[in-house]
C-alpha positions in Angstrom: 35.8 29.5 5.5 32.7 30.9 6.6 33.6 33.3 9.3 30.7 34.4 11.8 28.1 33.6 9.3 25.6 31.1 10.5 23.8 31.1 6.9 27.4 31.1 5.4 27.9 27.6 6.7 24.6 26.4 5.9 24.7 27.1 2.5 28.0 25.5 1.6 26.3 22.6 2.9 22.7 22.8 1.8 24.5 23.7 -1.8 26.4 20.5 -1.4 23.2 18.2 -0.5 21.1 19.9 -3.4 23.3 19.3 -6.2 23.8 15.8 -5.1 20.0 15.2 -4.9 19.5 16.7 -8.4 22.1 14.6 -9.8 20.0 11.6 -8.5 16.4 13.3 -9.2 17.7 13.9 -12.8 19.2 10.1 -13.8 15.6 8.7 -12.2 13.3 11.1 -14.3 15.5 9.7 -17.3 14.5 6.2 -16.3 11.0 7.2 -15.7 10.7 8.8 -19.2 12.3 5.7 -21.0 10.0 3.7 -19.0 6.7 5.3 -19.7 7.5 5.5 -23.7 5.5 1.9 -23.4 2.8 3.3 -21.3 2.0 5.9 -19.4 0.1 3.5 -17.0 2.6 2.1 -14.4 -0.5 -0.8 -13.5 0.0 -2.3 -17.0 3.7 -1.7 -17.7 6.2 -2.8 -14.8 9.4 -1.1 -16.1 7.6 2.2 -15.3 6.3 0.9 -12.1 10.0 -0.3 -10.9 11.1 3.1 -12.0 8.9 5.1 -9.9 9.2 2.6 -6.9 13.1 3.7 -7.1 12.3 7.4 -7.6 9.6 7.2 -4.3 12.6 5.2 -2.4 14.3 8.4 -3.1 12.4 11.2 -1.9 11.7 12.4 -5.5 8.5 14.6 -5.5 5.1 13.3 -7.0 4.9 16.7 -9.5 8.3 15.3 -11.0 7.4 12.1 -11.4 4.2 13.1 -12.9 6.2 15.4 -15.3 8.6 12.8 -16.3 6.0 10.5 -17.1 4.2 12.9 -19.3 7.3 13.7 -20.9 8.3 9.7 -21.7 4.1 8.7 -23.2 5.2 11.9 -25.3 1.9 14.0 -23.3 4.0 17.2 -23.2 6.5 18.3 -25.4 9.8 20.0 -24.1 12.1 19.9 -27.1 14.4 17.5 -25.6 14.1 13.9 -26.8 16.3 11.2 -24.6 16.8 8.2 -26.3 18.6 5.0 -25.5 21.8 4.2 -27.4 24.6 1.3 -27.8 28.2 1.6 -28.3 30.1 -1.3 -29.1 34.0 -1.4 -29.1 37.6 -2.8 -27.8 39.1 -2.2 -24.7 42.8 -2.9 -24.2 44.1 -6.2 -25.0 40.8 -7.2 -27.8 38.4 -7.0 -24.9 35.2 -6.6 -26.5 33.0 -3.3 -25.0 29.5 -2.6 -25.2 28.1 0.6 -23.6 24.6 1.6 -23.1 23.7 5.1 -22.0 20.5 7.3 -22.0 21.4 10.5 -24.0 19.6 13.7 -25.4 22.6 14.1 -27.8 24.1 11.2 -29.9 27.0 13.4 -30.9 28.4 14.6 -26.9 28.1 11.0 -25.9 30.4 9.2 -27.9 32.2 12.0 -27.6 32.2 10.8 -23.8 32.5 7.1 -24.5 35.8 7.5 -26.6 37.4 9.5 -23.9 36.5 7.1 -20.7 
């Protein structure tokens, strides 16, 4: 409960709204840097230009796109590579399962994928 605080009730909910928004910000600068790893140059390569279409759709700001873009054409190095993986398997009852996922770490995703 947040009592007589004003600022107490806005920052359950500004909390709330931010992590939700960096969730989103954070899966579309994954998609941006996948994008741009064929070109930094979103006139000549139209993943990266459908990518940052959906991150401007979003509110996302221009300095992270930027960043993520820089990341992706390998421009700036961070230490973190994400790369894109497939996981193939069977479900219940021989369904066959294939799973793509973006991931900076091979080993914590399958991790993931055996659990779900």
């Amino acid at each position: 409960m947040s009592g007589h605080s004003k600022w107490s009730t806005i920052k359950r909910k500004k909390g709330a709204n931010d992590a939700a928004r960096g969730k989103i910000f954070t899966r579309l600068a994954r998609e941006i840097q996948i994008a741009a790893r064929s070109g930094p140059d979103p006139d000549t390569n139209f993943a990266l230009r459908l990518a940052v279409e959906r991150a401007r759709a979003e509110n996302m700001p221009k300095d992270n796109i930027e960043r993520a873009i820089r990341r992706g054409a390998g421009l700036e190095k961070d230490g973190v590579e994400i790369e894109e993986v497939s996981y193939e398997g069977y479900g219940p009852n021989g369904i066959a399962v294939i799973v793509e996922c973006l991931t900076d770490n091979r080993n914590r995703t399958i991790s993931d994928v055996r659990r779900a």
